[in-house]
C-alpha positions in Angstrom: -6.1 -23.6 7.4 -8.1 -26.3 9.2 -7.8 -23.7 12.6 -9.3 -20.6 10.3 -12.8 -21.1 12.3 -10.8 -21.5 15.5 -8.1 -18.6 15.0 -11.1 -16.5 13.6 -13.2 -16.7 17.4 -9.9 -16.6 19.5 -8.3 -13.6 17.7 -11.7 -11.5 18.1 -12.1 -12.6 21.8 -8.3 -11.8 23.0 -8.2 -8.3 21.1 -10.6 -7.0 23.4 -8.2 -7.7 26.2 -4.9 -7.2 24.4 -5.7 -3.1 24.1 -6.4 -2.4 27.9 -4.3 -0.6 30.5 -5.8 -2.4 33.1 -7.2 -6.1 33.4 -9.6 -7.5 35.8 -10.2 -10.7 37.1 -13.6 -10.6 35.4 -12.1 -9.6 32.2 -9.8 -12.8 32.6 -13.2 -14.8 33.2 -14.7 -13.4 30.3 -12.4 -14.1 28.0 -12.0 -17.6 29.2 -15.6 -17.9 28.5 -15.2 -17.5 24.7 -12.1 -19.5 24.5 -13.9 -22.2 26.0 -16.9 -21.9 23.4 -14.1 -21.3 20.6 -12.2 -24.4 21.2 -15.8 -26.8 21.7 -17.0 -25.3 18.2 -14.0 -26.4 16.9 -14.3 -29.7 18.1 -11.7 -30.0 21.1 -12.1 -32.8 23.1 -14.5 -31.6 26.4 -12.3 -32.4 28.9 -9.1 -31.1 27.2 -11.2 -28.0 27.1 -11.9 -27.8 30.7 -8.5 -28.6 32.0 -7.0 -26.4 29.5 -9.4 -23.2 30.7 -8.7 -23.8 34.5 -5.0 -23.3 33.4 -5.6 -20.6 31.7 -7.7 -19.0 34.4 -5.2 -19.8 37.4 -2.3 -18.2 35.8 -4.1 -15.2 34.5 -5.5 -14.2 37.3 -2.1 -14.5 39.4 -0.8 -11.2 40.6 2.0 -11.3 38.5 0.3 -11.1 35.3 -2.7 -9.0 36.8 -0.8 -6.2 38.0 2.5 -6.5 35.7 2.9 -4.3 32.7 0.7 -5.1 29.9 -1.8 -7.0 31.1 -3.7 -7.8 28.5 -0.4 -8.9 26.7 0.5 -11.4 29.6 -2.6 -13.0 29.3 -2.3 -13.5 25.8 1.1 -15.0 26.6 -0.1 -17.6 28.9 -3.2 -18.9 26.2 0.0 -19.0 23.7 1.7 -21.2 26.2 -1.0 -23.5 27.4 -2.3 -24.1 23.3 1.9 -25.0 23.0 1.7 -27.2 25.7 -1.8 -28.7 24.9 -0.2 -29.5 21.3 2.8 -31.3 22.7 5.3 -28.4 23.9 8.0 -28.9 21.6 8.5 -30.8 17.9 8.9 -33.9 18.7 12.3 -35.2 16.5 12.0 -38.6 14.4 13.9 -41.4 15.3 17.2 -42.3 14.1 18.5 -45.9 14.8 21.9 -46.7 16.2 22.5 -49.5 13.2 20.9 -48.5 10.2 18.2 -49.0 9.1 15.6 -47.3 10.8 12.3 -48.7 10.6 9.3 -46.9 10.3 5.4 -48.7 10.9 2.9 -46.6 9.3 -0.4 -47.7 10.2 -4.3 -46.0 10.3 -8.1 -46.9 8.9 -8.7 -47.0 4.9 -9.0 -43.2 3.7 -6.8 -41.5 6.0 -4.3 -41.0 2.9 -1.5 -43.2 4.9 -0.2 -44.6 1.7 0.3 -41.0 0.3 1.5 -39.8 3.5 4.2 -42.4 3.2 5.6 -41.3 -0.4 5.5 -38.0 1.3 7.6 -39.2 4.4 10.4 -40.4 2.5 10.1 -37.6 0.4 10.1 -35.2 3.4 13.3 -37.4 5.0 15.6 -37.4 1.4 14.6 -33.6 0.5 15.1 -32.5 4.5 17.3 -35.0 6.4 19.2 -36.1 3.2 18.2 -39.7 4.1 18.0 -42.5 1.9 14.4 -43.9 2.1 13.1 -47.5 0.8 8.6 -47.6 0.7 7.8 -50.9 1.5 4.4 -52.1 0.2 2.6 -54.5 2.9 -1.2 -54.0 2.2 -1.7 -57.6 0.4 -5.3 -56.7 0.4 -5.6 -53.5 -1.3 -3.7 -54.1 -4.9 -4.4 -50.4 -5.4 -2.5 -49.5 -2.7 0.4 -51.4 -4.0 -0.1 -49.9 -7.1 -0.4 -46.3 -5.3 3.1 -46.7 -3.8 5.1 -48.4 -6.8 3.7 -44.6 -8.9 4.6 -43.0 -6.2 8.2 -44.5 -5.9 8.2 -43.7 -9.5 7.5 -39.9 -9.6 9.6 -39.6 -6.1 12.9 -41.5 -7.7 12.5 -44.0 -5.1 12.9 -48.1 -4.5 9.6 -49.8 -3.5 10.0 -53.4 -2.0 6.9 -55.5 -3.2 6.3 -58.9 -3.0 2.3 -59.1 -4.7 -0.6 -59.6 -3.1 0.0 -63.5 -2.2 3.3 -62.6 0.2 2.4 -62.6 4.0 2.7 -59.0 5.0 4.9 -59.9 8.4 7.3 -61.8 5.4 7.0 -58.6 3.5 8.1 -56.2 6.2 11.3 -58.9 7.7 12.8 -59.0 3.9 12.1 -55.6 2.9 14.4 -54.5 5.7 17.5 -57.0 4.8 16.9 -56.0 1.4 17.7 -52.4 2.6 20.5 -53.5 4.5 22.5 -54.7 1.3 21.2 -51.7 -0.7 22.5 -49.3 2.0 18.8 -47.5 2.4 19.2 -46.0 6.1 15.3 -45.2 6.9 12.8 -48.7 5.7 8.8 -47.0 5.5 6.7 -50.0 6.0 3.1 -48.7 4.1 0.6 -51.3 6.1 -2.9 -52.5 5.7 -6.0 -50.0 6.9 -9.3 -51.1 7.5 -13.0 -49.1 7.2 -12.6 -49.5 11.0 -10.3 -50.7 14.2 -11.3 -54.6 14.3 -9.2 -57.7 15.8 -8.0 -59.1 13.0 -6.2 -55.6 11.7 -4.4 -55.3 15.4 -3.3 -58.9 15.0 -1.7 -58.6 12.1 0.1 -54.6 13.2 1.3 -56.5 16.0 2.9 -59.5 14.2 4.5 -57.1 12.3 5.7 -54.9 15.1 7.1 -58.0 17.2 9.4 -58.7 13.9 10.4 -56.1 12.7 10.5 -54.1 16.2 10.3 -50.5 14.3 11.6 -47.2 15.8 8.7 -45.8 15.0 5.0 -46.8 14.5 3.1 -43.5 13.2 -0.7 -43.8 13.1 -2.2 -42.1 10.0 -5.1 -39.8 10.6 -7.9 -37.8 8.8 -7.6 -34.3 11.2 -11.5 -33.6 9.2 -12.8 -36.7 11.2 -12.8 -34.7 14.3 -13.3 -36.4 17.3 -13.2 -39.7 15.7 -9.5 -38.8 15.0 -9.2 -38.6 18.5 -11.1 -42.2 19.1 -8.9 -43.8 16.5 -5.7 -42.3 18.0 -6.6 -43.7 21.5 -7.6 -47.4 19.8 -4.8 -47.8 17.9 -2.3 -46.8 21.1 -4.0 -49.5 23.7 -3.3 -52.1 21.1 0.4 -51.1 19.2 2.0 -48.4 21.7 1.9 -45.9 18.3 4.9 -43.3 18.7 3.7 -40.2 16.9 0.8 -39.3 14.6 0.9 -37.7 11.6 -2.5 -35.7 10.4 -3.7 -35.2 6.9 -5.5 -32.6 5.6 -4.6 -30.1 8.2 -5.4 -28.0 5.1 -8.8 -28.6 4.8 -11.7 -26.8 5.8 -12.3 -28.5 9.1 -12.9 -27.5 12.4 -9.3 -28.7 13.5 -9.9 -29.4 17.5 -8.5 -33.1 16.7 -5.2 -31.8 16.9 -5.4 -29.6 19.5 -6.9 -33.2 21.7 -4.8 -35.9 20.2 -1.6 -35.3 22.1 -3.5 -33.9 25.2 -5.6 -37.6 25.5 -3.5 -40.2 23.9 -0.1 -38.7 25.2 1.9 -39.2 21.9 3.1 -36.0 19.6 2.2 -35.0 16.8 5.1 -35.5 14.1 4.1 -34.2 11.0 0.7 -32.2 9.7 -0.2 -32.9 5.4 -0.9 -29.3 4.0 -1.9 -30.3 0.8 -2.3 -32.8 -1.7 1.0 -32.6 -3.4 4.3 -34.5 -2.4 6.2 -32.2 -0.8 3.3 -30.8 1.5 4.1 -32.8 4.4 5.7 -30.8 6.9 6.6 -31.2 10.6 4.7 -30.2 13.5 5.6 -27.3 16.0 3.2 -26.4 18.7 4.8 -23.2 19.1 4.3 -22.3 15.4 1.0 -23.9 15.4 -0.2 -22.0 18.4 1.2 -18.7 17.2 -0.7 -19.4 14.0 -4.0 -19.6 15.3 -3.6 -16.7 17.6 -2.5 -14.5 14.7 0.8 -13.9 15.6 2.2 -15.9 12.5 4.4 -18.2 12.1 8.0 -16.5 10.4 9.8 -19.8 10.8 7.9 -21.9 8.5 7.7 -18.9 6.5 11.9 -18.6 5.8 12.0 -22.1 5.8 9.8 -22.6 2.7 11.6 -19.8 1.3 14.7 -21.5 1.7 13.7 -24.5 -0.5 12.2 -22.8 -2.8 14.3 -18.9 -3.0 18.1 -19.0 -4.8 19.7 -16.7 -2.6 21.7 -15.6 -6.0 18.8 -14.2 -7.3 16.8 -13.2 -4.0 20.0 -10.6 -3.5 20.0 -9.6 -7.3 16.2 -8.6 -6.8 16.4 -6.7 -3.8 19.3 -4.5 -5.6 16.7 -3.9 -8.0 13.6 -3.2 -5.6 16.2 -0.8 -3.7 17.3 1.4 -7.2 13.5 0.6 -9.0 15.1 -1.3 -11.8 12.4 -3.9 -10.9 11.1 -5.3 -14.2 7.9 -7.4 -15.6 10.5 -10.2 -16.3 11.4 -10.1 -12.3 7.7 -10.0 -11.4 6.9 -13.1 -13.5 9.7 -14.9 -11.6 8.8 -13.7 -8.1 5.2 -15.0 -8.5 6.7 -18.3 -9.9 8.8 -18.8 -7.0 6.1 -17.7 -4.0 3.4 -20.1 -6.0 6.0 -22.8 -5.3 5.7 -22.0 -1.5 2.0 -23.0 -1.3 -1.4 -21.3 -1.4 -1.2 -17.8 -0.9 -3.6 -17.7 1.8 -1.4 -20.1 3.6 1.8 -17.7 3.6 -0.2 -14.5 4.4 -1.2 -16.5 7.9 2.4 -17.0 8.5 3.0 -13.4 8.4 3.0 -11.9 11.7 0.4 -9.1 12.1 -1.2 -9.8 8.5 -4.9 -10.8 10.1 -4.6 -7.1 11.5 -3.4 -5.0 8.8 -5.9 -2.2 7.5 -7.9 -4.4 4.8 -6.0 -7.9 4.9 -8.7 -9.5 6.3 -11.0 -9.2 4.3 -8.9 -9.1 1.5 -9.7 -11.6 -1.3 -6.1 -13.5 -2.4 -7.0 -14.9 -5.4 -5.1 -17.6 -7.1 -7.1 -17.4 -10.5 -6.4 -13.8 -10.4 -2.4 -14.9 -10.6 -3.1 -16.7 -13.5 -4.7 -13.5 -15.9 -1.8 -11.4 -14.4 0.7 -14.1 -15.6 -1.0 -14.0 -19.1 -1.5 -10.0 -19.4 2.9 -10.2 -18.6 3.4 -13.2 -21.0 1.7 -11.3 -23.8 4.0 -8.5 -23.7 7.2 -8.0 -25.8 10.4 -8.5 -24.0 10.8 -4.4 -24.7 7.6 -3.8 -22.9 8.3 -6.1 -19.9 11.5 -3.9 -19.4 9.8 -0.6 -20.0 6.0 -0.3 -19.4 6.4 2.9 -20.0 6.5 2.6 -24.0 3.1 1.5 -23.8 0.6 3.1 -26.0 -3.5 2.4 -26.7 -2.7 -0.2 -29.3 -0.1 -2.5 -27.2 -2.6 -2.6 -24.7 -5.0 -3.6 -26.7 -2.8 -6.2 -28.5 -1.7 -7.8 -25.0 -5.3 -7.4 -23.8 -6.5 -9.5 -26.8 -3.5 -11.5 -26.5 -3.9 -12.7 -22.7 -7.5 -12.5 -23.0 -8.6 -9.6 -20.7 -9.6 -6.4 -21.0 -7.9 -3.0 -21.7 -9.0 -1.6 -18.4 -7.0 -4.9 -17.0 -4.1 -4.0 -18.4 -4.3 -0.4 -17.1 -5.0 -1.9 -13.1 -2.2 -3.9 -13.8 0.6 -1.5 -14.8 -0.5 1.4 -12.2 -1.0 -1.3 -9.6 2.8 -2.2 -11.0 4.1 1.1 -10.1 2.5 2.0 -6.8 4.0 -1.9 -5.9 7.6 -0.6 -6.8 6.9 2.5 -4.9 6.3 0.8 -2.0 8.8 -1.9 -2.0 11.6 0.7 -2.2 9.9 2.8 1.2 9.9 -0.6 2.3 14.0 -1.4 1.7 14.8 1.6 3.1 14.9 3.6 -0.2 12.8 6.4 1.1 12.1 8.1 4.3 8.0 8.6 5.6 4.8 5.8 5.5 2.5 5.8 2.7 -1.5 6.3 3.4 -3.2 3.3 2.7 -1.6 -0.5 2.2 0.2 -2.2 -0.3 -2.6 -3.8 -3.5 -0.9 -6.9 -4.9 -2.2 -7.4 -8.4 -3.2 -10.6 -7.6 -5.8 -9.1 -4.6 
């Protein structure tokens, strides 16, 4: 997560005052200290900071909170609430236009990603909104990037309007959107030209466009690993088009991540959407409540069902907790399970979203490995469909056949099938099976 350097200082600095009985005002002062470091390392805009610790340090130290129960719990509450409002408060909703269709401006410098980001709108709008989506290529300069968007129209199912690199791009745009009108296409994603930097005779043309086609939305495109530049670019391209939202790629990258904890704070527009990865469903809309709770450590359970949902059958979710509930849990459901939460996203990714993972006995330091995944998917594929069923038939020379097999050791096999039974152990104290807490925590095969 682009916040993991951030979330890292914060968590460690408001633990020491989450734990205490009592809480001072120099306690409060202390802690604002190394929030105020935290959120400068991490790039945050140095007036954003400074407004957003005098906040901080007004309501802390109010009586209320000060002499309340749980003090140190209040004043985590109110850094929660000020990083939610710094971020924009609330998700800010996409448009929808009274007459269809609604028109979307996507605009932003050369190697933001803004042509992949718009596959990955429409995408985002049809899987999520059930909207109809048209791409509408308008970089007459860039015949890559037309070529970029008529693949990714392919793969995604999806109509590109194109007109070559000879049209006019303000042409483009004005017949793209009749051209959805007759098709019936209710959102029209207008993929525009980017430049190496912000320069007259980019604006000129973004406005031209804009006074046509008057969009409902005009999203600027931006790199969240720039930093501060993100922020520059955010401010630029506001003074000249009046942007409505931004939408930050490679909020998944290892980046410091204060540009979009200042973007919304300086230019005044939300955050819409955040990419989270490279593929085309990893676009996903912005909450500053989520976002906040995420870098506090407090996870983020929303996001968490909600890329269950698209990814679980409920069917089968209820089928398999039956079977964690009377251990009839089975290789063959494993292999499955691990399909499905690989389908979610990094692994990493989910165990931030889980409330109270960053402080359970080990996690942290815990190394999730996706490689590891892959030799416990090839140790389970090796076996018989008897074996998968009963692990309990194995014997020396199975092991060593599905060793050979998947490439791994005997003594791999072994971790795997006792690291198998201690997981169904624990899943059915989990569901309620059985009463009392088991020393130590639960070891995934895959950690």
């Amino acid at each position: 997560m682009a916040f993991e350097g951030l979330a890292d200082r914060l968590q460690g600095t408001i633990k020491k005052i989450t734990g205490k009985g009592k809480v001072s005002e120099q306690d409060v002062k202390e802690m604002t200290r190394e929030v105020r470091l935290a959120l400068l390392e991490a790039d945050v805009n140095f007036k954003v900071v400074k407004d957003l610790i005098k906040r901080i340090k007004e309501r802390a130290i109010g009586q209320d909170v000060l002499e309340g129960l749980n003090p140190g719990q209040q004043v985590i509450k109110v850094v929660k609430e000020e990083l939610t409002d710094l971020m924009g408060g609330e998700q800010s909703k996409i448009a929808v236009a009274n007459k269809p269709p609604t028109v979307i401006m996507m605009v932003g410098l050369q190697g933001a990603g803004k042509t992949t980001t718009t596959g990955k709108l429409a995408n985002n709008l049809r899987k999520n909104y059930n909207r109809n989506p048209m791409l509408v290529a308008a970089d007459v300069y860039r015949p890559a990037a037309i070529n970029q968007l008529e693949t990714l129209g392919k793969q995604l199912d999806m109509p590109v309007f194109s007109q070559g690199t000879d049209a006019n791009p303000v042409d483009i745009a004005k017949q793209a959107i009749e051209q959805a009108k007759e098709d019936h296409r209710d959102y029209v994603i207008i993929d525009t030209a980017g430049r190496l930097h912000v320069d007259e005779g980019l604006m000129d043309e973004l406005q031209q466009i804009k006074d046509t086609v008057n969009p409902d939305e005009i999203f600027l495109v931006v790199d969240a690993m720039t930093g501060q530049d993100a922020v520059n670019v955010a401010e630029s391209f506001d003074d000249q088009l009046d942007i409505s939202g931004v939408v930050l790629t490679k909020l998944d990258g290892d980046t410091r991540g204060g540009a979009a904890l200042s973007i919304k704070a300086v230019t005044g527009k939300p955050i819409k959407f955040a990419g989270m990865g490279e593929k085309l469903d990893q676009l996903e809309a912005f909450h500053p409540d989520r976002m906040a709770s995420r870098i506090l450590g407090m996870g983020d359970v929303l996001s968490l069902i909600e890329k269950a949902e698209t990814q679980v059958d409920e069917k089968k979710a209820k089928e398999m907790e039956q079977k964690m509930r009377d251990m009839s849990f089975t290789f063959e459901d494993f292999l499955e399970q691990m399909s499905q939460v690989r389908n979610m996203g990094p692994l990493d990714e989910i165990m931030n979203m889980m409330p109270g993972a960053n402080k359970m006995k080990g996690m942290k330091n815990m190394q999730l490995d996706e490689k590891q995944i892959d030799h416990v998917e090839a140790i389970i594929q090796s076996m018989t469909k008897e074996e998968r069923v009963d692990p309990n038939i194995m014997n020396a020379s199975r092991k060593k056949r599905i060793a050979k097999g998947s490439g791994t050791s005997v003594a791999q096999v072994n971790r795997l099938l006792k690291q198998f039974n201690e997981m169904k152990k624990m899943m059915k104290q989990m569901m309620g099976g059985k009463k009392g807490k088991k020393k130590g925590g639960l070891n995934l095969p895959f950690m």
